[in-house]
LOTIRO-7451 format. One record per residue (C-alpha): residue in three letters; x, y, z. Coordinates in steps of 0.02 Angstrom, whole numbers, plus 32768, in hexadecimal, padded with zeros to 4 digits. Example, Ala and Ser with C-alpha at 12.3 -4.5 7.8 and 13.67 -1.06 7.14 Angstrom:
REM LOTIRO-7451
ALA82677F1F8186
SER82AC7FCB8165
***
This chain:
REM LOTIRO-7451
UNK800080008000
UNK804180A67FC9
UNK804D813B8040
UNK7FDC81D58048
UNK805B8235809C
UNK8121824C80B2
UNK817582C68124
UNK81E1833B80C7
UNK825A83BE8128
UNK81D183D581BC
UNK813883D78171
UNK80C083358122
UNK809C8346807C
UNK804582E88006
UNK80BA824E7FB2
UNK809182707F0D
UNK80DD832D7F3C
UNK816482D97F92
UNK81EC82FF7F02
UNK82A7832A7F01
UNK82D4839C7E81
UNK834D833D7DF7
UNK83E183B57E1B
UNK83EC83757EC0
UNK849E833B7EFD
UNK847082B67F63
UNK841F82637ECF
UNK849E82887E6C
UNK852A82457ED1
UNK84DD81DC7F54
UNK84F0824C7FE9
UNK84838220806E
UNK845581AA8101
UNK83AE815B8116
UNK837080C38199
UNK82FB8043817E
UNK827580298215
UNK81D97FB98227
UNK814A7FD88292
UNK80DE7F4582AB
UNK802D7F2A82EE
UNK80707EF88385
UNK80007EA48422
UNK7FDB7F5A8477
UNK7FB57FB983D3
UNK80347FFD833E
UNK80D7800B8378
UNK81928037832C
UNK82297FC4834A
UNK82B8800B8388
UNK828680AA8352
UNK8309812C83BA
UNK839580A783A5
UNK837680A782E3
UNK8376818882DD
UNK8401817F8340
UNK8466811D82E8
UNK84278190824C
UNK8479822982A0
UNK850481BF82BD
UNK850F819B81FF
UNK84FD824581D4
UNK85838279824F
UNK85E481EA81EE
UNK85D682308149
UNK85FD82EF818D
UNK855D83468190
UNK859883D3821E
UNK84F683AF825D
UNK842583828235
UNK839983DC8248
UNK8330836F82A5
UNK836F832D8357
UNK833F82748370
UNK829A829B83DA
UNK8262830E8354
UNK8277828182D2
UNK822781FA8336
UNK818882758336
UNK819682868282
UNK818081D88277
UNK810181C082DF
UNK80A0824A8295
UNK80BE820A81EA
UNK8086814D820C
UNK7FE181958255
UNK7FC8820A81D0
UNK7FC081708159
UNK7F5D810A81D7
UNK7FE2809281D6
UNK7FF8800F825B
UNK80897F83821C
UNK80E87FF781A0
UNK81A480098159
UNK81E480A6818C
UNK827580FD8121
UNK82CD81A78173
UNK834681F180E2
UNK83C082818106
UNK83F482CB8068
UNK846483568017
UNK842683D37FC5
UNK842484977FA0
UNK84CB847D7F61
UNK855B84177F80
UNK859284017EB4
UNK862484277ED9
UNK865383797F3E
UNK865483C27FDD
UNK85CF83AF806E
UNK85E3847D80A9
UNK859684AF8013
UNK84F98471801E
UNK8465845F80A3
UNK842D839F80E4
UNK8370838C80AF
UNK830883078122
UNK826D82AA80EC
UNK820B820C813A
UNK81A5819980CD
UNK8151810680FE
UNK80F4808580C0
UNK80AE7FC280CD
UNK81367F4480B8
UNK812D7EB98058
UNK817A7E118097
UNK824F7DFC8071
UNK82817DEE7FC7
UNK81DD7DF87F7A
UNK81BA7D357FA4
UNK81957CA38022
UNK82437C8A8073
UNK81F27C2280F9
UNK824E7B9580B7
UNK82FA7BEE80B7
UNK836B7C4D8042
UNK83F37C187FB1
UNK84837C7A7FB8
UNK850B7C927F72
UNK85CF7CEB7F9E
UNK85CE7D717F1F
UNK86597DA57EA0
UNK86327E607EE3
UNK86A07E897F8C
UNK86607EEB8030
UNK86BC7FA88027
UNK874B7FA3807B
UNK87388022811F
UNK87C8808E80E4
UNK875B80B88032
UNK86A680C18075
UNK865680F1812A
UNK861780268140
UNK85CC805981FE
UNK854B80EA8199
UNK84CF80BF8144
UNK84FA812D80AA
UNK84A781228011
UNK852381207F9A
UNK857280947FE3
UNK84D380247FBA
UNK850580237F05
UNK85857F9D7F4F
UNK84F67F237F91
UNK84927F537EEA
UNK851B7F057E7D
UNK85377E627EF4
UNK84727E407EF1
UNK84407E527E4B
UNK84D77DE17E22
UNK849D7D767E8D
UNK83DF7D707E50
UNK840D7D6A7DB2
UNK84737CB77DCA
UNK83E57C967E33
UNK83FF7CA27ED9
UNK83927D077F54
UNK842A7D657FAD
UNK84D37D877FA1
UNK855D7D678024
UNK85EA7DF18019
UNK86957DD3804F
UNK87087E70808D
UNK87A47E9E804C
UNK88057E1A80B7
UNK87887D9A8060
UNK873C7D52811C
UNK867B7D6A8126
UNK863C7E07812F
UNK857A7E0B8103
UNK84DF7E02809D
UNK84AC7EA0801D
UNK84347EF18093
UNK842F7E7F812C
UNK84AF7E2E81BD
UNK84E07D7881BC
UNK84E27D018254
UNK852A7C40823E
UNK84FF7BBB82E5
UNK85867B3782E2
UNK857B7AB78365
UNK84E37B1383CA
UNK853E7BC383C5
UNK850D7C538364
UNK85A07C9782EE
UNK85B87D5482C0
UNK86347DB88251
UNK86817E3E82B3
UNK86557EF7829C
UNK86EF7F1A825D
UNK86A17F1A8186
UNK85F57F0681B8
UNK855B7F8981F0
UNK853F7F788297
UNK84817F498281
UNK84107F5D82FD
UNK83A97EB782C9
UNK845A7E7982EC
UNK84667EAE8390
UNK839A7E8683C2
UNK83CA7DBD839A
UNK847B7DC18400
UNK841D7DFF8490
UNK838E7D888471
UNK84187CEA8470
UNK84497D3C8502
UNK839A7D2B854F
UNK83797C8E850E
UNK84227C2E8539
UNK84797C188497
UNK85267C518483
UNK85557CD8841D
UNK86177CF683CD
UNK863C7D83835E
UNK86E57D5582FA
UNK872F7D49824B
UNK86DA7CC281D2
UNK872C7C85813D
UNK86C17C6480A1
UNK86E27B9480C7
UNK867A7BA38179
UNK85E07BDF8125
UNK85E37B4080D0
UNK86047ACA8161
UNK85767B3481D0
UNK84E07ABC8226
UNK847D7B628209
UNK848E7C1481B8
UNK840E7CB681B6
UNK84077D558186
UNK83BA7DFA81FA
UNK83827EA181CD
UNK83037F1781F3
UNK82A07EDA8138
UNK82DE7E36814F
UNK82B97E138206
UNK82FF7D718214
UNK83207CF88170
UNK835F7C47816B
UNK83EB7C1E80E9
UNK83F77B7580A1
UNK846A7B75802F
UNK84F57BBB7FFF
UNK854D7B9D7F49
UNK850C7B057F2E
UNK852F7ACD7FD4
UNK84957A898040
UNK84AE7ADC80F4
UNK848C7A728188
UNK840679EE814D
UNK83BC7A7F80CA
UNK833F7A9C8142
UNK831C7B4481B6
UNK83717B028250
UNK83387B1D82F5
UNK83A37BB28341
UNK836E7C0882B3
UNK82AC7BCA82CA
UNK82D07C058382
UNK83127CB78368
UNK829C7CD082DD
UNK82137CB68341
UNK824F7D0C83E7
UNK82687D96836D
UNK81B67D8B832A
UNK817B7DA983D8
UNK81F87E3C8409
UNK81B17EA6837B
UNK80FC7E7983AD
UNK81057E9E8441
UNK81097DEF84A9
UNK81C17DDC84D0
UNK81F77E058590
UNK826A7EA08538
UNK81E47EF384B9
UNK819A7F7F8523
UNK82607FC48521
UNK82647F938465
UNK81BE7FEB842C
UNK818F80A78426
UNK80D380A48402
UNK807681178376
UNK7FE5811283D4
UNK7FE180FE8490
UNK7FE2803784C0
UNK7F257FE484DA
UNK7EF47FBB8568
UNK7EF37F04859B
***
């Protein structure tokens, strides 16, 4: 379902009117930061996920990419979103903040132009278009993560998607459903637009940060192993490990939480979803629903919560 409305620079306007001019540097170029957030129709009413941890880690991308500073603080953005979900009459809804340049900036430089802010939101569809409830092919693409010392990797920048772009349509193209990137060292790194966890022998397996976006879907299921008992190590992986996994999944804020069984060819585990992953994908189901012991720290309602 498309969106009535889209908050543009303070003010909701209508989508359709919701336009960037086509001299616009940030389009040009790629320079800006966005987020993707969810809010679900959680147990209480319509809630958002995460909501302060995801703007703050937008004004930490920002900061990243050298905007001197935004015009919104975080609890001015968080109402923005709130007031553009009800706006729509949205409950469950994908949320996209975007911080772009604009007003100049041709020149290459950030000083010379002014960062523009919008919000648009609208109903998400399920991951990759498709029924992944049986679990994902994948495959290590011939595309590699940017190496920290050419791109920002910890902002989410726009530019730098054109990276994840190339892997994945590879990818779909031979096809697979996603693409596993390698970084410059060639150990695992992670998926075009998501995190990737292995689970060898009962524990749960994670690259380090060092390449990788620290992803806050990422963080939400090492806390949840935490809760749950199942032991999480974050550590280089060579490309070899993914094959030899008993289980392997991929997290993001679209994604939620994906099952991959396969990898080149290779059958992971028995080519089944295994059960950490049935485990976390589930615990995670209830977090953003609002049924998990943590949720009422994890959701910022649109609406205030119904009563019981």
């Amino acid at each position: 379902m498309t969106s009535q409305f889209t908050w543009l620079n303070g003010a909701l306007v209508e989508t359709a009117r919701a336009t960037v001019p086509f001299l616009t540097v940030g389009l040009h170029y790629g320079v800006g930061v966005f987020e993707g957030i969810r809010a679900y129709d959680a147990e209480k009413g319509a809630a958002v996920f995460r909501l302060r941890d995801h703007l703050r880690r937008l004004h930490g991308s920002a900061r990243i990419l050298g905007f001197r500073e935004l015009p919104y603080s975080v609890d001015e953005l968080a109402a923005a979103v709130g007031e553009t979900i009800r706006a729509n009459g949205f409950g469950g809804c994908y949320i996209r903040p975007l911080v772009y340049l604009a007003e100049g900036g041709w020149n290459l430089t950030l000083d010379t132009g002014k960062p523009h802010v919008g919000i648009a939101v609208w109903k998400q569809t399920v991951y990759a278009g498709h029924d992944v409830g049986g679990g994902l092919k994948a495959n290590v693409s011939s595309f590699t993560r940017s190496h920290p010392g050419a791109n920002m990797t910890k902002a989410k920048i726009a530019g730098n998607y054109v990276n994840s772009v190339l892997a994945k349509t590879e990818s779909q193209r031979l096809g697979f459903d996603e693409s596993i990137m390698l970084d410059p060292e060639g150990y695992v790194a992670e998926c075009t637009g998501a995190n990737l966890f292995l689970v060898r022998n009962g524990r749960l397996l994670s690259p380090p940060l060092d390449a990788i976006l620290e992803g806050i879907t990422r963080a939400t299921l090492i806390t949840i192993a935490g809760d749950v008992g199942i032991a999480v190590e974050e550590r280089r992986l060579s490309r070899d490990q993914l094959y030899v996994a008993d289980e392997a999944m991929v997290c993001g804020t679209a994604a939620e939480v994906v099952g991959i069984t396969e990898i080149d060819g290779r059958r992971i585990g028995d080519g089944r979803v295994g059960p950490v992953t049935a485990r976390l994908t589930q615990a995670y189901a209830d977090a953003v629903r609002g049924t998990y012991p943590r949720s009422d720290e994890w959701l910022e309602y649109v609406r205030p919560p119904r009563r019981a």
